[in-house]
N, C-alpha and C positions, 0 to 999 in steps of 0.2 A: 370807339369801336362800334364798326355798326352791326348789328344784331335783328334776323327777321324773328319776328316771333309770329304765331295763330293766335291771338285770344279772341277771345266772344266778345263781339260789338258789342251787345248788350253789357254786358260789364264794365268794358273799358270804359261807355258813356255815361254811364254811374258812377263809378269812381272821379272822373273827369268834375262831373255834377256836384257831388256831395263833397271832393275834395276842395272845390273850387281851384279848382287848376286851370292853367290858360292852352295848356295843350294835353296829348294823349301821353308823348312825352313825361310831362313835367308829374302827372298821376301816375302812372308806373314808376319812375326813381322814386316819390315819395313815398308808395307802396315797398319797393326793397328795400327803401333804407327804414321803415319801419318794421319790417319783419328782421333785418338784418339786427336791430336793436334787440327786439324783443328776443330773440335768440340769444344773443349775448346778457339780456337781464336773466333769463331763464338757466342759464349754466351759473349765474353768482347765484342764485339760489339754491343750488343744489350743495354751494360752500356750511348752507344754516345748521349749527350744529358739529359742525367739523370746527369750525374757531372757538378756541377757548376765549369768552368773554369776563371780562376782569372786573366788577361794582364799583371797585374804590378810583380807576383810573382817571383823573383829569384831563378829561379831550378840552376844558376849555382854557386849563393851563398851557397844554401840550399845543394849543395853536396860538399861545402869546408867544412862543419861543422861537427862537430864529432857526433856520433849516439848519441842521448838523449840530445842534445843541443836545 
């Protein structure tokens, strides 16, 4: 989909720089997909405290076990 956008030269060629990206391109996608993350880690934080957490639970038995056991 092609999309114009305005941003500041100045920027773009920083990010370009410091990302080490081979185009203006390939720095922008890597910029939304890491805001797009970060956003999504930012709403499972907001779960902390809402799940009740259980001490005695065996997470390292519970991943010897086969799916649907």
């Amino acid at each position: 989909m092609a999309t114009n956008l305005e941003i500041q030269p100045q920027l773009l060629e920083e990010a370009v720089e410091i990302g080490g990206h081979r185009s203006k391109r390939a720095a922008v996608e890597a910029a939304l997909i890491e805001y797009v993350n970060r956003h999504k880690q930012q709403s499972i934080l907001k779960l902390f405290g809402e799940i009740e957490f259980d001490p005695d639970f065996d997470y390292k038995k519970a991943r010897r076990q086969p799916c649907g056991s």
